[in-house]
C-alpha positions in Angstrom: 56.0 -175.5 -243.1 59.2 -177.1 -243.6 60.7 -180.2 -245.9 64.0 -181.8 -245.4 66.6 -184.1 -246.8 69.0 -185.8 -245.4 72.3 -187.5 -246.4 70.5 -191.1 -245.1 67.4 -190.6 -246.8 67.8 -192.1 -250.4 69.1 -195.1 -248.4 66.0 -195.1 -245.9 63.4 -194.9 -248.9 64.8 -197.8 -250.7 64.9 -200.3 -247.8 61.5 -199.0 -247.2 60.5 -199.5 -250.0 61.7 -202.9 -250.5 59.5 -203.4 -247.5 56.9 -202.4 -248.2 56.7 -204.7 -251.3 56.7 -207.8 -248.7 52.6 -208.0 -247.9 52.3 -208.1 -251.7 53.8 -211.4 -252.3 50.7 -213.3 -250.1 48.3 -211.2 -252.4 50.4 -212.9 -255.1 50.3 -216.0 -254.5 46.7 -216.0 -253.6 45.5 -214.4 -257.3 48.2 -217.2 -259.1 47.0 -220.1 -257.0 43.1 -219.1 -257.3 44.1 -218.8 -261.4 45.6 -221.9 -261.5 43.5 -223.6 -260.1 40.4 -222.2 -262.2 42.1 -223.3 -265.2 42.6 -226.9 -264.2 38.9 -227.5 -262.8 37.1 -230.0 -264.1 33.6 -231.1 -263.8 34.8 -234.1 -262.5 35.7 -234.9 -259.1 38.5 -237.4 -260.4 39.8 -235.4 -263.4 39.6 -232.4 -261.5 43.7 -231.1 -261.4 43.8 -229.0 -258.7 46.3 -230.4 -256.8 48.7 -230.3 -260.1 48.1 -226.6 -260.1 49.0 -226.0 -256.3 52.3 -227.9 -256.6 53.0 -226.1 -260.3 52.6 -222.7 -258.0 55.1 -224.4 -254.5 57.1 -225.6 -257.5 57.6 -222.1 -258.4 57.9 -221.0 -254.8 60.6 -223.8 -254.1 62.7 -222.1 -256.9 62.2 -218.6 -255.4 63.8 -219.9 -252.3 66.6 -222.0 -253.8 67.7 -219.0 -255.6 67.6 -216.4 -252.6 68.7 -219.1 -250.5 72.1 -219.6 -252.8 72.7 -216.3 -253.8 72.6 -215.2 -250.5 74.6 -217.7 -249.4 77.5 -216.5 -252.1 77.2 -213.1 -250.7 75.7 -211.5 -253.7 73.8 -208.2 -252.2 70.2 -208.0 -251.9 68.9 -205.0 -253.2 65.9 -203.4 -253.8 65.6 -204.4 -257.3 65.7 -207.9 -256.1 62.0 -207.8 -254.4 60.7 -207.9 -258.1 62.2 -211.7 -258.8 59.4 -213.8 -256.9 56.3 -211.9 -258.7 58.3 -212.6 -261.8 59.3 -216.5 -261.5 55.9 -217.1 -260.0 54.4 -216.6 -263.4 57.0 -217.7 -265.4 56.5 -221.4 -263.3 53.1 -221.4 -263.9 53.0 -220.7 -267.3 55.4 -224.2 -267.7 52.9 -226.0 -265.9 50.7 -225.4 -268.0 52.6 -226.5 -271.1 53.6 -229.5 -268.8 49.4 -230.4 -268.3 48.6 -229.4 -272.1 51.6 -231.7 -273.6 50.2 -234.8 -270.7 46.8 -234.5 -272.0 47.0 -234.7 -275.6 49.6 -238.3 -274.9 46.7 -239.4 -273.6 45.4 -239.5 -277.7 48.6 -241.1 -278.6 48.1 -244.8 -279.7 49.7 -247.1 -277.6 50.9 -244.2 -274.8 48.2 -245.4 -271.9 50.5 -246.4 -269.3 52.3 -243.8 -267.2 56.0 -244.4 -267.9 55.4 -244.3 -271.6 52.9 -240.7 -271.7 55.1 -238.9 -269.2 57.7 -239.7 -271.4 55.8 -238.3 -274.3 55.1 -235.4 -272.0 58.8 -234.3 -272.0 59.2 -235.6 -275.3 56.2 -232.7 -276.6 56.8 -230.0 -273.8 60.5 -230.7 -272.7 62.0 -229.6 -275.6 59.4 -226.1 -275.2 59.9 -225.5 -272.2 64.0 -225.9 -272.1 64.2 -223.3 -275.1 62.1 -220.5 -273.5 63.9 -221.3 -269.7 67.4 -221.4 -272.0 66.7 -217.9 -273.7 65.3 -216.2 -270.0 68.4 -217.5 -268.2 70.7 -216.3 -271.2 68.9 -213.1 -270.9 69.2 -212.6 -267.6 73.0 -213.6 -267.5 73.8 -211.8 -270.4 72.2 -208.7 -268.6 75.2 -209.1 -265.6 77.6 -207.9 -268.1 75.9 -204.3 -267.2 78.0 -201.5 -265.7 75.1 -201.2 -263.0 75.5 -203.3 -259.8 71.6 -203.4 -259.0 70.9 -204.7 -262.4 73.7 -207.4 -262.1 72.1 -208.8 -258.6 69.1 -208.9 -260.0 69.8 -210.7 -263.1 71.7 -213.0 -260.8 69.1 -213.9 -258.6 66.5 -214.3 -261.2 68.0 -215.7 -263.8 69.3 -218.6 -261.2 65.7 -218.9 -259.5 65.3 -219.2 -263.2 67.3 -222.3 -263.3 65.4 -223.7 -260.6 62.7 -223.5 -261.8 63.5 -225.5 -264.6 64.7 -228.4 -262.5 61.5 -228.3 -260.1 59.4 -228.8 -263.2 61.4 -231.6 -265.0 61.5 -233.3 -261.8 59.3 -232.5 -259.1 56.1 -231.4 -261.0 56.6 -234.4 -263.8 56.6 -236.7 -260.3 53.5 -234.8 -259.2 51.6 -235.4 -262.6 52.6 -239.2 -262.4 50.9 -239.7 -258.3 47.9 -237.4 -259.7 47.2 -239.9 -262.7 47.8 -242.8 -260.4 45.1 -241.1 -258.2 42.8 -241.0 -261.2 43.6 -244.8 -262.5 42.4 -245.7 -259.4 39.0 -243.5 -259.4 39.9 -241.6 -256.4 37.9 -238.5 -255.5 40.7 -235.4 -256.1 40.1 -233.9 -252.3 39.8 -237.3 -250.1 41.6 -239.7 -252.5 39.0 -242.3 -251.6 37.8 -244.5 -254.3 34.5 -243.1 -255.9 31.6 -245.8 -256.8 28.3 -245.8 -258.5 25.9 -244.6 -256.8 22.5 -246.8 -257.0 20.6 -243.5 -256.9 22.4 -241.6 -259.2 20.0 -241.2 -261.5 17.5 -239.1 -258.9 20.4 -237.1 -257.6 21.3 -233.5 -258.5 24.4 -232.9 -261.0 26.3 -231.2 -258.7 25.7 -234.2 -256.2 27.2 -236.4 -259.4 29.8 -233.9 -260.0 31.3 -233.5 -256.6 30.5 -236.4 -255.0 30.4 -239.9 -257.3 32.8 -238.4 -260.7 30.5 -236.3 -263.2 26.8 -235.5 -263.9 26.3 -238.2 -266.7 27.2 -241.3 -265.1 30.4 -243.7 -264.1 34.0 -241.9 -263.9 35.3 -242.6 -267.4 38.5 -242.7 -267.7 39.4 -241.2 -271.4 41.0 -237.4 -271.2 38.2 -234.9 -272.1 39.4 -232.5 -274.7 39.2 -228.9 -272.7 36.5 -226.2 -274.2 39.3 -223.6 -274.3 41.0 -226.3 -276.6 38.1 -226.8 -278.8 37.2 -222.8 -278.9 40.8 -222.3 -280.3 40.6 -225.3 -282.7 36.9 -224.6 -283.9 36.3 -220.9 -284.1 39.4 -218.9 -282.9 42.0 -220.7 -286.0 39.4 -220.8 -288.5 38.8 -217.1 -287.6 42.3 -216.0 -288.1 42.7 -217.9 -291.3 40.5 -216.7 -292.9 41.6 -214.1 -296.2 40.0 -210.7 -294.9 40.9 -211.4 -291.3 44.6 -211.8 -292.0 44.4 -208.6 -293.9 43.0 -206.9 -291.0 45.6 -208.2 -288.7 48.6 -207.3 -291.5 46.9 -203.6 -291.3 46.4 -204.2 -287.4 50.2 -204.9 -287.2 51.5 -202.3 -289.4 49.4 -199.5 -287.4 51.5 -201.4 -283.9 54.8 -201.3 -285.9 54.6 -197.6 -286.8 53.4 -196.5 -283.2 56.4 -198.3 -281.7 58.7 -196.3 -284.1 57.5 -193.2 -283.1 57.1 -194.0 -279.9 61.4 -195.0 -280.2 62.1 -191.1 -281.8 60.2 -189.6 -278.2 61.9 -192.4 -275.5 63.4 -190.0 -272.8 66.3 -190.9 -270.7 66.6 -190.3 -267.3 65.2 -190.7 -263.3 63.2 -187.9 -261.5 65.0 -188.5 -258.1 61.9 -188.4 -256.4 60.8 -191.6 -258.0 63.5 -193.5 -255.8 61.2 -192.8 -252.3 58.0 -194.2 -252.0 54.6 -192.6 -252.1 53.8 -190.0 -248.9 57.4 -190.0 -247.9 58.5 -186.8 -246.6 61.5 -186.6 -249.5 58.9 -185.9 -252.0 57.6 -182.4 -250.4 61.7 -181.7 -250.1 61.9 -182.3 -253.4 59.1 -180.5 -255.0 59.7 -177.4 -252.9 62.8 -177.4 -254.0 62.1 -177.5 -257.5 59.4 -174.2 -256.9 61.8 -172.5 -255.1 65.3 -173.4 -256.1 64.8 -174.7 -259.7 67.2 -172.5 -261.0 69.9 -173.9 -258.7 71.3 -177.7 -259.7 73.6 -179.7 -257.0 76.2 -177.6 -254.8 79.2 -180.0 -255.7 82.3 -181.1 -253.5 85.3 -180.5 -255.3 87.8 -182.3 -253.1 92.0 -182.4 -253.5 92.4 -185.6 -252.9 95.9 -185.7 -252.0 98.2 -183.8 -249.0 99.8 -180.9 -251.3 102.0 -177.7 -250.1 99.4 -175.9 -249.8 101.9 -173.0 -248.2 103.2 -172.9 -252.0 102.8 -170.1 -253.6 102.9 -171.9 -256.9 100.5 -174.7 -255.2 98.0 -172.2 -254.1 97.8 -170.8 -258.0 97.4 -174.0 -258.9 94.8 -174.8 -257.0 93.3 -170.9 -257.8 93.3 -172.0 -261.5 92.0 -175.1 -261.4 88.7 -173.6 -259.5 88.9 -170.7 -262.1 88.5 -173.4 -264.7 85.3 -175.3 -262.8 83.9 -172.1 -262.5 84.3 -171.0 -266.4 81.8 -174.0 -267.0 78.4 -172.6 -268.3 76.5 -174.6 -265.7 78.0 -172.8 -262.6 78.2 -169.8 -260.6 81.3 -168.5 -260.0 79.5 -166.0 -257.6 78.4 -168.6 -255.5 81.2 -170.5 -254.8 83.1 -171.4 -252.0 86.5 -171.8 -250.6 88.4 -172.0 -247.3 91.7 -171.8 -249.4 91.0 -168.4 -250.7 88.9 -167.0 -247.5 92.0 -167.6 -245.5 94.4 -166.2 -248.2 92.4 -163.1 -248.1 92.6 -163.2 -244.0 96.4 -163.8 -244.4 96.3 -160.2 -246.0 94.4 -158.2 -244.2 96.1 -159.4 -240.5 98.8 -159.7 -242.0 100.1 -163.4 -242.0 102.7 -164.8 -244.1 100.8 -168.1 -245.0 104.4 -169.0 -247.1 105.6 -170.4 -244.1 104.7 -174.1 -243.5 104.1 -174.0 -239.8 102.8 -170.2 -239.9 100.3 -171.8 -242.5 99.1 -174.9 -240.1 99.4 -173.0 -236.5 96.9 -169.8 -238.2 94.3 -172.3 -239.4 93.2 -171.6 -235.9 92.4 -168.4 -236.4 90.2 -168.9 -240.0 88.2 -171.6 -238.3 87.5 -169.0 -234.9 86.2 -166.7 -238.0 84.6 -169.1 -239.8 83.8 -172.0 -237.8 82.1 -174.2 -240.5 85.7 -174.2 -242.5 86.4 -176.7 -240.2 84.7 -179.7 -241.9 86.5 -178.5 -245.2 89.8 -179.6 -243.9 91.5 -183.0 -243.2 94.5 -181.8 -241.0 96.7 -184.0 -239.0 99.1 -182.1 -236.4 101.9 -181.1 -239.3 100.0 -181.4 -242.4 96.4 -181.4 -244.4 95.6 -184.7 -245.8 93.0 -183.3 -248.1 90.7 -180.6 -248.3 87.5 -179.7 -250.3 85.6 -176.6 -251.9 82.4 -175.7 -253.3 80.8 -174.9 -256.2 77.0 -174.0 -257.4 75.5 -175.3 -260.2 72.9 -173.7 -262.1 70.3 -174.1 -265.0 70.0 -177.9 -264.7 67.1 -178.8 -265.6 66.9 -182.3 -268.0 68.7 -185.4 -268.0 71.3 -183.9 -271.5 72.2 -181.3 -268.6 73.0 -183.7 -265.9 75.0 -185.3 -268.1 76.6 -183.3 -269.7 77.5 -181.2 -266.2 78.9 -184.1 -264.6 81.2 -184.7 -268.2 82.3 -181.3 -267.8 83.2 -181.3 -264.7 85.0 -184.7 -264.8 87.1 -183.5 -267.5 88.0 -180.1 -266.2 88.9 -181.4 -262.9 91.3 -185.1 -265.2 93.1 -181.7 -266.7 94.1 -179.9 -263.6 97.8 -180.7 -262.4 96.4 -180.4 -258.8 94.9 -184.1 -257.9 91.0 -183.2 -258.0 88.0 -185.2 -257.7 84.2 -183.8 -258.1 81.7 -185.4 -256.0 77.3 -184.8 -255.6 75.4 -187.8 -254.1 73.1 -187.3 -257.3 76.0 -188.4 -259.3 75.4 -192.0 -259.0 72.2 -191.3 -260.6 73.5 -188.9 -263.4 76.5 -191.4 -264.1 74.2 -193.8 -265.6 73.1 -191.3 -268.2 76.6 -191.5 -269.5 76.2 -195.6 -270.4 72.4 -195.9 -270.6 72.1 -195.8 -274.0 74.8 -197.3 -274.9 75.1 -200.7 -272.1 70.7 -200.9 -273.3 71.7 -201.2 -276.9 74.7 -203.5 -276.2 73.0 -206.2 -273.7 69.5 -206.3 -276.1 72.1 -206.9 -279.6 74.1 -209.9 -277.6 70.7 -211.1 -276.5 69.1 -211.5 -279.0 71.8 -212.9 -281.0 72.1 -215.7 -278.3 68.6 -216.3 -278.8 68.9 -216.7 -282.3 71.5 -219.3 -281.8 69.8 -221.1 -279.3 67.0 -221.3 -281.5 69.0 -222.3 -284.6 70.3 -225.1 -281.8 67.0 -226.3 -280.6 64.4 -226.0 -282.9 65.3 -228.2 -286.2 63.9 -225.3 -288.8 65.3 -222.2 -289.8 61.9 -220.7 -290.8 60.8 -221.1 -287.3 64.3 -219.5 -285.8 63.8 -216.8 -288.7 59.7 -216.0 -287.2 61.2 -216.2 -283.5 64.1 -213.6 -284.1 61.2 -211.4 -286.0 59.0 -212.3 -282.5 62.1 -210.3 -280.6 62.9 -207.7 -282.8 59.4 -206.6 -282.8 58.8 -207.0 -278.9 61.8 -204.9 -278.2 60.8 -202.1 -280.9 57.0 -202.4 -278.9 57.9 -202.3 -275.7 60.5 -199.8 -276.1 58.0 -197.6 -278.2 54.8 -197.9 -276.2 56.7 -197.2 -272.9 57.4 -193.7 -273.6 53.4 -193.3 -273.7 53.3 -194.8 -270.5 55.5 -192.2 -269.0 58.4 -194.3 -268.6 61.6 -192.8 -268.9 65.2 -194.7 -269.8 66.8 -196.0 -267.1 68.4 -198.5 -265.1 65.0 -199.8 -264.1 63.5 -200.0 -267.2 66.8 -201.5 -269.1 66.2 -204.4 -266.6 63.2 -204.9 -268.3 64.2 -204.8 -271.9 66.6 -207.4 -271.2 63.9 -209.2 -269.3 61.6 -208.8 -272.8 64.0 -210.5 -274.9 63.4 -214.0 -273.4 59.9 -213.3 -273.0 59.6 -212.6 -276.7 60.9 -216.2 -277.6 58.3 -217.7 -274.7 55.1 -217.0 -277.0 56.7 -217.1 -280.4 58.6 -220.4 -279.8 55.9 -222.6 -278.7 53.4 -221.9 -281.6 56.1 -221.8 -284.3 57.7 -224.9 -283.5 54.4 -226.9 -283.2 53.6 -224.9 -286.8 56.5 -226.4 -288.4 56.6 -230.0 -286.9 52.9 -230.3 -288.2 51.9 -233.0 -290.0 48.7 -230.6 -291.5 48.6 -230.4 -295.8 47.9 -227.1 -295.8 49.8 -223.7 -293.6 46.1 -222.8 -292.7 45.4 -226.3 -290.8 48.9 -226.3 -289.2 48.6 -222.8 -288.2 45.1 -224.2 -286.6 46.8 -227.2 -284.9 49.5 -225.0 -283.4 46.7 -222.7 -282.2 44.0 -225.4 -281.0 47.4 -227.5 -279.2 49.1 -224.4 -277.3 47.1 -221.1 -278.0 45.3 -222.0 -274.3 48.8 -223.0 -272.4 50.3 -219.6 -274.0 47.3 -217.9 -273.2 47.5 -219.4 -269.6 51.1 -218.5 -269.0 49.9 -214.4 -270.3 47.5 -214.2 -267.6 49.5 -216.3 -265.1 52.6 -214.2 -265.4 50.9 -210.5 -265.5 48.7 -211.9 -262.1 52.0 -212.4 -260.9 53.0 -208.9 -261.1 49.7 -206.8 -261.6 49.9 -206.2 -257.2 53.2 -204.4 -258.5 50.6 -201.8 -260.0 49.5 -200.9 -256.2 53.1 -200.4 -254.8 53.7 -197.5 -253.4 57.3 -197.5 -255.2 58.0 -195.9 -258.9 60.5 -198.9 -259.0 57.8 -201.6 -258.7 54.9 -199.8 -260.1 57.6 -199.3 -263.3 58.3 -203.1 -263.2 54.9 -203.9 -263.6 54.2 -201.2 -266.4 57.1 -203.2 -268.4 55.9 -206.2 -267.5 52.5 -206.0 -268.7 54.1 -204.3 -272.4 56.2 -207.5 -272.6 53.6 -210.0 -271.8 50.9 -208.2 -273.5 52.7 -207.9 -276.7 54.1 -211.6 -276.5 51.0 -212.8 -276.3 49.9 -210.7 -279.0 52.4 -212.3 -281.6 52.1 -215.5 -279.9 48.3 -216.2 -280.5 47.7 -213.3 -283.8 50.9 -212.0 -285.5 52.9 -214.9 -285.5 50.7 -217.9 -286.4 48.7 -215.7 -289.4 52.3 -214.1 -290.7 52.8 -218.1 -290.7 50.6 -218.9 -293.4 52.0 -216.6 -296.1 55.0 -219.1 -296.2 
């Protein structure tokens, strides 16, 4: 049996893999629309809001496009990390479309808000000012994570956080115009699938409730026209917030969060850096064989790494050529290689100059006898860079050894870097595995920088935008904790440190503010006596829209799960941590930690 690897085939895998990713997004759309949709139905066939949550879902498409569209346009490169964007604005869109439908049904309860103009305006007055903080804190994010030393993370960030953008302007504009024809529709008792007006039937009375419901507006009688309260609504307001504020349950989640706290901690002290390289090709690919056999076999070898002079030197200089003998002398004293294993046309042909004998200290002697190493050693050859009266450049080899964990790659390719900076002979080391092992020597460090900006930002854009500094005090603690979570429980989930996974730590910094924000700032702005009732109005108002956007935005990226790619399948891993543990101190953490102030 035998595996190969080629030069081209990291670059193969990843444009496979990006598409192979493609088919997904109809799945995608499918699961959001059908979710959507389930959580606007009615048992009405005039109040049913189905065509609100189609458009909230094309609004979200439209933005995907806009920002491909433009950042293509500007030339900014598509790369593979790029093919995560869509699954992730498609949730974020829904999940303000449903914050745009909570905030335009609870106006309708407003006294003297029954006309359109005046409830869509106390639509943006309730969700605008929601919605523009948690789109303000994911496109800071996601421009603040551009400042990275990693080109794939920069596109990315580019073309999400402008789809980002987008997507805020569809939904102030487009979706609040959408809301406004569907309310019309409903004004004028139009059925929600043929927009013809729906009467009373005569016969009502002897007809089936799903007759009534589909066909003539509900099962009791006459289309009324008053706003329903939803039974998710009244679940949260009559059993889910009395549950949580009550004494022994708050203890239980105080002991509940304590026990998440100090599992994220330790999970922090284990977090691994690094990428197994054959993560980067897609499941079945014939680099993964390669790979593993070369780990059974070959483990003890690392990369064979070019060692290239750079420059045209005298290479018929005796002084030149102990240079040059030197400087591989001092690559090779590094633990990690094998000096027996190395390579070098400049010291084979020295050696041939002896034995023939040649006197290689002659400049032309030197070029015109080249012949004669390459008719012994043909593959010498592809070493040298030789025009007709001098060698451009020229390269060696040497063998690496005992490389086996991320501290090794990185500190071989340090080694190495410095050895060759302190040799007076222009050197440069080169392994295509280098672009991977470079990042090992920033990881840490660009991680820890983009999540401290960050979440700073946030914290002024929440001292900016919400009117409270308890609130902006509870939403920095939502972040802090998120981070410390995510970052924790990943290292469970097998996922190691890397440039994929900082991605998404940036990514869980505006997420973070989403839940937190929406329920603190209706806390704070309630008119309630007691921090138990306005911990139950926040809940009963917005615990379904954040609950809603949770499950819209993980549908939007659970397909990622079934991707044949470690990059996607990590995505979604991330993903689900940050949404799952938003939505954990969104609807439990945040609102009962609340009512202790």
């Amino acid at each position: 049996q035998v595996t190969y690897f080629t030069s081209l085939s990291r670059q193969q895998e990843f444009e496979g893999n990006t598409k192979s990713v493609i088919p997904l997004f109809s799945v995608t759309y499918f699961l959001t629309i059908t979710f959507s949709i389930v959580s606007c139905l009615r048992l009405s066939c005039i109040r049913n809001n189905v065509w609100l949550a189609c458009f909230g879902v094309v609004s979200a498409g439209l933005a995907v496009l806009s920002s491909f569209g433009l950042m293509l346009f500007c030339g900014v490169p598509f790369v593979v990390t790029v093919a995560n964007a869509p699954f992730l604005i498609l949730g974020v869109g829904v999940d303000d479309m449903f914050i745009m439908i909570a905030s335009w049904e609870q106006s309708s309860k407003k006294k003297g808000k029954s006309d359109a103009r005046s409830r869509l305006a106390e639509t943006y007055a309730e969700a605008a000012l929601s919605v523009t903080i948690t789109t303000l804190t994911d496109v800071l994010a996601f421009f603040i994570g551009t400042w990275t030393a990693f080109s794939s993370v920069r596109s990315f960030c580019l073309y999400t956080g402008t789809a980002f953008v987008f997507c805020y302007i569809y939904t102030m504009t487009f979706f609040g115009a959408i809301i406004v024809l569907n309310h019309k529709r409903e004004q004028g008792n139009r059925h929600w699938l043929t927009c013809m007006p729906v009467g009373v039937d005569k016969d009502q009375a002897q007809k089936s409730c799903l007759y009534n419901a589909c066909c003539i507006g509900n099962c009791s009688g006459p289309s009324a026209q008053s706003e329903d309260e939803h039974p998710m609504s009244i679940f949260f307001r009559k059993y889910y917030g009395p549950l949580f504020t009550n004494k022994w349950i708050k203890l239980l989640v105080v002991l509940l969060y304590g026990a998440y706290l100090g599992g994220s901690i330790y999970g922090c002290t284990k977090i691994r850096e690094g990428i197994d390289l054959r993560n980067l090709a897609s499941d079945g690919s014939y680099v993964i064989p390669y790979y593993d056999d070369d780990d059974k076999y070959f483990s003890e070898y690392g990369p064979r790494v070019m060692v290239v002079i750079t420059k045209s030197v005298d290479y018929w200089n005796e002084t030149v050529r102990l240079d040059i003998e030197n400087c591989t002398q001092n690559l090779e004293a590094i633990s990690y290689i094998d000096k027996n294993l190395s390579e070098s046309w400049l010291r084979v042909y020295t050696q041939l100059a002896k034995g023939l004998p040649i006197n290689i200290n002659n400049k032309s002697i030197f070029i015109e006898n080249l012949n004669t190493l390459f008719q012994h050693f043909p593959s010498f050859k592809w070493d040298i860079d030789k025009t007709r009266d001098k060698i451009e450049a020229s390269r060696f080899f040497i063998q690496t050894v005992n490389v086996t964990s991320a501290i090794d790659e990185k500190n071989l390719v340090s080694q190495l870097r410095e050895t060759a900076k302190q040799c007076s002979i222009p050197l440069m080391v080169y392994h295509p595995a280098f672009i991977y092992y470079d990042q090992y020597l920033v990881i840490v460090q660009n991680t820890i920088q983009n999540v401290v900006i960050a979440a700073g930002a946030m914290l002024v854009v929440s001292l900016l935008l919400i009117p409270n500094p308890l609130c902006c005090l509870w939403v920095t603690f939502a972040i802090a904790s998120v981070i410390v979570g995510v970052a924790g429980f990943m290292t469970f989930w097998n996922v190691n440190l890397d440039s994929i996974s900082m991605i998404n730590l940036v990514i869980c910094i505006g997420f973070s503010v989403d839940f937190s924000a929406h329920i603190s700032y209706v806390f704070v702005t309630s008119g309630e006596s007691s921090a138990n009732k306005k911990a139950v109005e926040a809940l009963s108002l917005l615990g379904y829209p954040v609950l809603q956007g949770a499950v819209s935005t993980i549908l939007g990226v659970v397909v990622l799960a079934a991707a044949k790619a470690y990059i996607f399948r990590t995505f979604f891993k991330i993903m689900f941590l940050v949404i799952l543990f938003g939505a954990l101190h969104g609807l439990v953490f945040i609102p009962v930690f609340l009512t202790f102030f």
